[in-house]
N, C-alpha and C positions, 0 to 999 in steps of 0.2 A: 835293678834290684827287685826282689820279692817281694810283694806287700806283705804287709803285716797280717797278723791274725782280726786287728784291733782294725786296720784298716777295711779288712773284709768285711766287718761285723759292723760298719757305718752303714748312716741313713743315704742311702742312693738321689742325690739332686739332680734333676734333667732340667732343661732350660722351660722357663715357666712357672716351673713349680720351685716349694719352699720346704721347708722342713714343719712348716706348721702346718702347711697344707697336707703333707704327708702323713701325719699326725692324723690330723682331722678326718682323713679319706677313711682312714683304719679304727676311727672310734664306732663300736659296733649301737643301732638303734636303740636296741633292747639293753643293753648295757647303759647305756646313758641315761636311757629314761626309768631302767633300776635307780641310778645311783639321783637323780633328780627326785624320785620318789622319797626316795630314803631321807634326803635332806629338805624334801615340805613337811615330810611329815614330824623330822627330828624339831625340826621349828614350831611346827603347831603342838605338840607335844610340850615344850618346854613351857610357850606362852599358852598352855590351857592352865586355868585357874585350881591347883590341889594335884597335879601330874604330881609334881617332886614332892609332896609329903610322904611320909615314912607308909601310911598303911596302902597309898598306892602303888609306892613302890612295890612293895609286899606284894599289891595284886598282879601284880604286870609279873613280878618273879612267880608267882603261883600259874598264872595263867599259862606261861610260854615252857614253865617247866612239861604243866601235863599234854601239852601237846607238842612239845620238843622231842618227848621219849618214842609217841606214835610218827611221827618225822623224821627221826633217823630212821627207823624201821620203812617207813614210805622211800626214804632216797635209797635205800639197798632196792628197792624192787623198782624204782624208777631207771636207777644205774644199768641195772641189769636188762634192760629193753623191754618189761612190761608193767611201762606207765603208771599206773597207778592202784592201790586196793581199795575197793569200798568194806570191807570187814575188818580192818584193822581198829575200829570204834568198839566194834560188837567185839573182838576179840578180848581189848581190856577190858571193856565188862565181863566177861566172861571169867577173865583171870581174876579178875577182883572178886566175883561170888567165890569160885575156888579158892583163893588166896582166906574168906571170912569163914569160909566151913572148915579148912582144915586147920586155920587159926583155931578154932574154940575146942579144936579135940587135942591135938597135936602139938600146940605150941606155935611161937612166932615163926623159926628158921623153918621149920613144917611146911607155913603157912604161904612164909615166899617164896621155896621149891617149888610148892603146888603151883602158886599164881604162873611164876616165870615158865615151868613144865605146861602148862595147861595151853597159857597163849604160845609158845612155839611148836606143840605140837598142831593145835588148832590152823596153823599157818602153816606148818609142814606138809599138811596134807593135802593145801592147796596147790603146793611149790612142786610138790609129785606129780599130784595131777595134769598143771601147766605144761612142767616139764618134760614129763614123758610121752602127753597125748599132744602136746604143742598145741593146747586147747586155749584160747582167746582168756585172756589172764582177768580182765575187766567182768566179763559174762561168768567165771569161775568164782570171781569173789560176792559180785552180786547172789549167785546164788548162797554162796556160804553164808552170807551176811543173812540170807532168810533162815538156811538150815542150824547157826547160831541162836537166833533170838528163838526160834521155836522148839531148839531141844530144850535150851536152859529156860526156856519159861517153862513147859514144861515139868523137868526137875524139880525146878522151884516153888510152883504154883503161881508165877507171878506174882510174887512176894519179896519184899527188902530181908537179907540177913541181916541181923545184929550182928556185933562184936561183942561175943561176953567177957572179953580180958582187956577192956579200956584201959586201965590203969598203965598194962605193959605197953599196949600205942604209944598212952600220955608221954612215958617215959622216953618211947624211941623217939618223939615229936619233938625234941628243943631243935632251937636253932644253933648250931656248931658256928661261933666268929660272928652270930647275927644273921645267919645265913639262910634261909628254910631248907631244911633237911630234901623237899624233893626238887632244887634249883640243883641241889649236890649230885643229886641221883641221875638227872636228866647231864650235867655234865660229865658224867661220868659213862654213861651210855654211849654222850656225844665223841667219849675220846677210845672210848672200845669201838665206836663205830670207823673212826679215822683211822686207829690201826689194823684192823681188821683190810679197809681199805688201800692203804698204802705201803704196809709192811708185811702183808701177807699174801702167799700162792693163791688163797682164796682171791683176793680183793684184786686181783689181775687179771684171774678170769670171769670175775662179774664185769669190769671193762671190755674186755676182749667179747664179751657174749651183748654186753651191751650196744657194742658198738658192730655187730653183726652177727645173726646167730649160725650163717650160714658160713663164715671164716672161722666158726670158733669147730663148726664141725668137722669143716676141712683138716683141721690142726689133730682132731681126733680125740677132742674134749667130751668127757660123760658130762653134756649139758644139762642132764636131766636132776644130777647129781648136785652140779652146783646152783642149778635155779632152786632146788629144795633145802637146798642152805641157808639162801638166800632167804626164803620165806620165812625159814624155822628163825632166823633171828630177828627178821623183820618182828615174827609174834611175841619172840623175846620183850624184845622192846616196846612191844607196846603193852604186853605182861605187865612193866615195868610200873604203866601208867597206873593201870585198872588196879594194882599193887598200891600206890601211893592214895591215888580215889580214896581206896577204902580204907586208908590206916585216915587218914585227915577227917574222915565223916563217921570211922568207928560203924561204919555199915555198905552193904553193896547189892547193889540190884543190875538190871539190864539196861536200864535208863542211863546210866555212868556212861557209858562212848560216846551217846549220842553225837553228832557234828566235829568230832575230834577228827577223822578221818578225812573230810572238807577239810577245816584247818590245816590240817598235815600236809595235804594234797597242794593249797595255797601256798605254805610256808615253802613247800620243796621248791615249785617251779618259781614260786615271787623271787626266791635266792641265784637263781641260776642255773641250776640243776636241768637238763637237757630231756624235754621229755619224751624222745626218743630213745634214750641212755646212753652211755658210756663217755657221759661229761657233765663232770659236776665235783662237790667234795661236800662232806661234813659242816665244814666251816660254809660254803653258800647255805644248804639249809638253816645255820644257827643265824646267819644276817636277815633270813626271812622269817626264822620263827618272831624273833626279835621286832621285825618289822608287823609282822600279822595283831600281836599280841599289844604292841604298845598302837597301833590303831586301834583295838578292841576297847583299850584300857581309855583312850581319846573317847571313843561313842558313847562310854558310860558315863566320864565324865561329865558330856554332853547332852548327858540325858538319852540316848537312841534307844529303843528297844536290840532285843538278841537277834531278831528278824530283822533289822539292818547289820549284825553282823555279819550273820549268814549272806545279806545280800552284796555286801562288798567283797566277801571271802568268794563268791560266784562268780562277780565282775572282773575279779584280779583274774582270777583262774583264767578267765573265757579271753582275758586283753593277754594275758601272759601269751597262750597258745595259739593265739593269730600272731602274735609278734615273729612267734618262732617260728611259725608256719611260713612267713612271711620271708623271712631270715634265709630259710632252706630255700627257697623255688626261686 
């Protein structure tokens, strides 16, 4: 008789071994010690002293929103095989002064055309760049990240904009169900970034290009084309951030990215997200934004300065990337 389909699709016992052993052979390092992570810290969080009160809650959803929105934008350009950006900080600041000057002329819907326009183009024309000259994508952002801060200071004089229509912010600012208006935003991004990823021709060949760029050219793909997509939405998104910034503070300067882009960097690969690309999803960066954030919201309540933030947000990064280095060889 023919096996079965069911019986094909059993766990293979040889003599010696068990089925837990088999189990256990196949639980990955860096996945274990993800999910280990996850649950010291889910515990010290609960047993820290003011975690569960209402305005920390607050901050943990403020915190992981503005750096969730720079995060999906980090995992399209991690996806797609070049690792990581250091301007996607400076990019939301950048959308945020644009987002307050065209606010005070133009109106609000004006204001977050401009913002959202401003960081995807800003990021498009890195994505160009990468993609057509196949120029080292890390060394391309760092430079933008100087040719940002230095036009728009610039611009600006090194100056904070005001908001002179507070009142209409005031208004867009409740919270809908209790909610904070940018936890909405940033979920909202999170699930245009998922389908984007999964339902779309795009979101196939950011895999397909992530997972080799020289297969995706064999196939006959204008790589150049979808890495600039890639970018331009990556700036979308973190448009999104530098948008939010400035409606919450009714002001924006170039100071607003600072360290988002670390954050965002941490939250991708702490999630799972493959820093080579073309393996990862949405939903891994929201378990690490989540993760990044409610350790941030732990050190404060602990008292730690932002300089142990940063220093743990460095540590993950650096343990993350031997893990996986490690994984591969």
């Amino acid at each position: 008789m023919k096996p079965s389909a069911i019986s094909d699709m059993s766990i293979p016992v040889t003599p010696g071994s068990s089925r837990l052993a088999w189990i256990t052979d196949r639980i990955d390092l860096v996945d274990g010690l993800r999910i280990a992570v996850f649950a010291a810290l889910a515990i010290t969080a609960v047993l820290t002293p003011g975690f569960l009160s209402v305005p920390s809650l607050l901050a943990l959803l403020t915190t992981l929103s503005f750096v969730g929105c720079v995060a999906v934008g980090m995992t399209m350009i991690t996806l797609s095989g070049h690792i990581m950006s250091f301007s996607l900080g400076a990019t939301a600041a950048a959308a945020a002064v644009a987002f307050v000057h065209v606010l005070n002329i133009w109106g609000l819907a004006a204001g977050v055309a401009a913002g959202l326009a401003t960081g995807a183009l800003i990021s498009a024309a890195q994505g160009l760049i990468i993609g057509s000259l196949r120029a080292n994508p890390i060394i391309v952002s760092i430079a933008s990240l100087a040719l940002i801060y230095g036009i728009l200071n610039l611009l600006t004089g090194n100056a904070t904009l005001d908001v002179n229509s507070g009142s209409v912010l005031a208004a867009a600012w409740r919270r809908p169900f209790g909610i904070p208006v940018e936890t909405l935003a940033f979920l909202l991004c999170l699930a245009v970034g998922q389908f984007l990823l999964s339902f779309t021709i795009f979101g196939r060949r950011v895999f397909l290009i992530g997972s080799g760029m020289r297969s995706a050219d064999v196939l006959g793909l204008r790589v150049w084309r979808s890495v600039t997509a890639v970018y331009a939405w990556a700036g979308l998104f973190a448009g999104m951030t530098g948008i939010l910034l400035a409606t919450r503070y009714n002001q924006a300067n170039m100071e607003y990215g600072v360290g988002y882009d670390y954050d965002a960097i941490a939250a991708v690969l702490v999630g799972g997200v493959a820093i080579k690309g073309g393996l990862g999803s949405m939903w891994r960066t929201l378990a690490g934004v989540c993760l990044m954030a409610t350790a941030q919201v732990v050190l404060l309540l602990y008292g730690f300065r932002q300089e142990w933030q940063y220093l743990i947000a460095g540590l993950i990064v650096l343990l993350v990337v031997v893990l996986q280095s490690r994984r591969r060889s």
